[in-house]
C-alpha positions in Angstrom: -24.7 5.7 6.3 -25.4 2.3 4.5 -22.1 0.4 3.5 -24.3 -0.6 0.4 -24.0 1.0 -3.1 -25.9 0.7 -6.4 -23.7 -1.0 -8.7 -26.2 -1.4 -12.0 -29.3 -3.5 -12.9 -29.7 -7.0 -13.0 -30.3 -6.5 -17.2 -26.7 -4.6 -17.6 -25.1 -8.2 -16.8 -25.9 -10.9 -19.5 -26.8 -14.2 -18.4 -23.7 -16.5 -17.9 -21.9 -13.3 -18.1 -20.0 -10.5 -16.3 -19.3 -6.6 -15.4 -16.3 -5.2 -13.7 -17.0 -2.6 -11.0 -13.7 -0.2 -10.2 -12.6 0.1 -6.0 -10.1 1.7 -4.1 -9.0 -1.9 -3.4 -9.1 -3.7 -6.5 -11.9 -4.3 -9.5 -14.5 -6.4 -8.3 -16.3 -8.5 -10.8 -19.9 -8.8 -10.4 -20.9 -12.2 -12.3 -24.6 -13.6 -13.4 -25.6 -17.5 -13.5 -28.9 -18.3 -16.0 -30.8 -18.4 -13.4 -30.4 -14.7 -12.7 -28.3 -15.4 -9.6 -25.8 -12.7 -9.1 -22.2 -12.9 -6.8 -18.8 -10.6 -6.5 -15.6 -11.5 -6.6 -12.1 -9.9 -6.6 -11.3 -9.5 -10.5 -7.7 -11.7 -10.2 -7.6 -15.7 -10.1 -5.7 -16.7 -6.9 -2.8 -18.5 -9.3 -1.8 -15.9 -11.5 -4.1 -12.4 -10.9 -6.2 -13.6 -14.4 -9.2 -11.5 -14.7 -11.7 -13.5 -13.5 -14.3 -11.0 -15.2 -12.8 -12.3 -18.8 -13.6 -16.2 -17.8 -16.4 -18.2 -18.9 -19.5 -18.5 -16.0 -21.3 -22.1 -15.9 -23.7 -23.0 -13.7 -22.1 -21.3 -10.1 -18.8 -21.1 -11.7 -16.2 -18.9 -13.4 -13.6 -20.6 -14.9 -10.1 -18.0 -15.2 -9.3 -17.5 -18.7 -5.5 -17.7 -18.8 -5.0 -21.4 -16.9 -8.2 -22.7 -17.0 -8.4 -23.1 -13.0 -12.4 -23.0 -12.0 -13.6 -21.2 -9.3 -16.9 -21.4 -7.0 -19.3 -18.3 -7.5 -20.5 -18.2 -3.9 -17.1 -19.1 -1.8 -14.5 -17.6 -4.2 -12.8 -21.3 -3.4 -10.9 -22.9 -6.6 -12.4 -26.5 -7.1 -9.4 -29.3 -6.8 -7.0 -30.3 -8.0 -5.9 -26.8 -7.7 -6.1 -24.8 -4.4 -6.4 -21.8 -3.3 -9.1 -18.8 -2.9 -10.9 -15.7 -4.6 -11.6 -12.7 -2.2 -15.5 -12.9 -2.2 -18.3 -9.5 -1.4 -21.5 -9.2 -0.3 -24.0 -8.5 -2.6 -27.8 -8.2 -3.0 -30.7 -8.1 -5.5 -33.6 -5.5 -4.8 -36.0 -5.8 -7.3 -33.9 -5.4 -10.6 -31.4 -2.7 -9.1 -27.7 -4.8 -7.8 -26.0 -3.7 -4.2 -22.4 -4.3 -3.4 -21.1 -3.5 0.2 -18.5 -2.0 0.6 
């Protein structure tokens, strides 16, 4: 049994923007760069649970919309001066359909 599900297509998710995918453990945000680059992270900013999902995407970056704190797409790390991390997943492009593992 594969530990990878269909989540959507690439077109559901608007460029620079975001869809939130329901777990067991948590929403998981799936976010989209311009350059149709796709990555998952835990819906909740590591400073004060904002949903990451409601921030504003730039370049490789979501920036949380209650405090402004920016975090990295692919590491889920929050760029200095603040500290701290988002829980990251694995996902995957094939053809236009997205994959999450879980």
């Amino acid at each position: 049994m594969s530990d990878w599900i269909e989540v959507g297509l690439l077109e559901d998710i608007p460029k620079l923007g975001s869809r939130v995918v329901e777990s067991k453990d948590g929403d998981i945000a799936i976010f989209r760069t311009m350059n149709d680059e796709i990555f998952a992270l835990k819906d909740s900013c590591p400073h004060k649970q904002g949903p990451l999902s409601q921030g504003i995407v730039h370049d490789k970056t979501v920036t949380c919309p209650l405090h402004n704190w920016r975090i990295e797409l692919g590491t889920g790390a929050v760029l200095a001066p603040d500290e701290g991390c988002a829980g990251t997943y694995d996902i995957k492009l094939d053809g236009a359909k997205i994959f999450l593992k879980v």
